[in-house]
C-alpha positions, 0 to 999 in steps of 0.5 A: 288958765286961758284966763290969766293969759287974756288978763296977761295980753290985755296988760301987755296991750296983746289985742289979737291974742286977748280976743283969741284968749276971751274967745276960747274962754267963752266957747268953752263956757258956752260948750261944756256940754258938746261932743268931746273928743280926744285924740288918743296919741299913744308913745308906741306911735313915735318909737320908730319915726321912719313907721309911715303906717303909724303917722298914717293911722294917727293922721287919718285919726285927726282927719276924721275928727276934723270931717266929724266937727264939720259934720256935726256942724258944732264945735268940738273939745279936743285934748293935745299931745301936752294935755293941753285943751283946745275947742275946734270949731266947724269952720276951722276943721273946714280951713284945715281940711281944704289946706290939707286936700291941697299940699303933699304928703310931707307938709300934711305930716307937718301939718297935723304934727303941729295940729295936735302938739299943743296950743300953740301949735295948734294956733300956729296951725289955724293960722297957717291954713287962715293965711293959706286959705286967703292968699289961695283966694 
């Protein structure tokens, strides 16, 4: 898939997302065989949106992957709330991380929401803590 997608933005002159997208197929390739981890969102965590301890235990399992893939010093496979597939390597977990550490409780909510919805918002995200990171600098 990430294949037609880069092919696509190549067409459409996309430069930034044909790298994005040429950069994931590669990393994929080249991990296959690294630690795979899947972030294990189950629809009982969002019956009650008003449960703090549930979003609680679900961010603080996202946080330990993120410390994990920083920890390991490798990239890691993660599988998003749309089944959608991602690889998260140790520097953004590290951008994530010090973004995370900086902000209130509500905007790390949003934060990790977005992380791990899908691949755009996972994008999205990465972008964010990129564009944070810079102007915190």
């Amino acid at each position: 898939m990430n294949s037609l997608k880069a092919i696509q933005n190549l067409l459409d002159e996309n430069l930034d997302d044909f790298k994005s997208n040429v950069n994931l197929i590669i990393e994929q390739k080249v991990n296959d065989n690294k630690f795979k981890s899947t972030f294990d969102i189950v629809e009982d965590v969002f019956k009650h949106e008003n449960n703090l301890n549930n979003d609680r235990i679900l961010h603080s399992n996202v946080v330990e992957i993120l410390r994990e893939s920083v920890r390991q010093g490798s990239n890691i496979h993660v599988e998003l709330s749309d089944l959608s597939e991602v690889t998260l390597t140790p520097r953004q977990s590290e951008n994530v991380l010090l973004v995370f550490d900086d902000i209130n409780e509500e905007n790390q909510k949003s934060l990790l929401e977005n992380l791990i919805s899908s691949k755009i918002g996972f994008n999205k995200s990465m972008d964010f803590c990129s564009k944070y990171k810079r102007k915190a600098k």
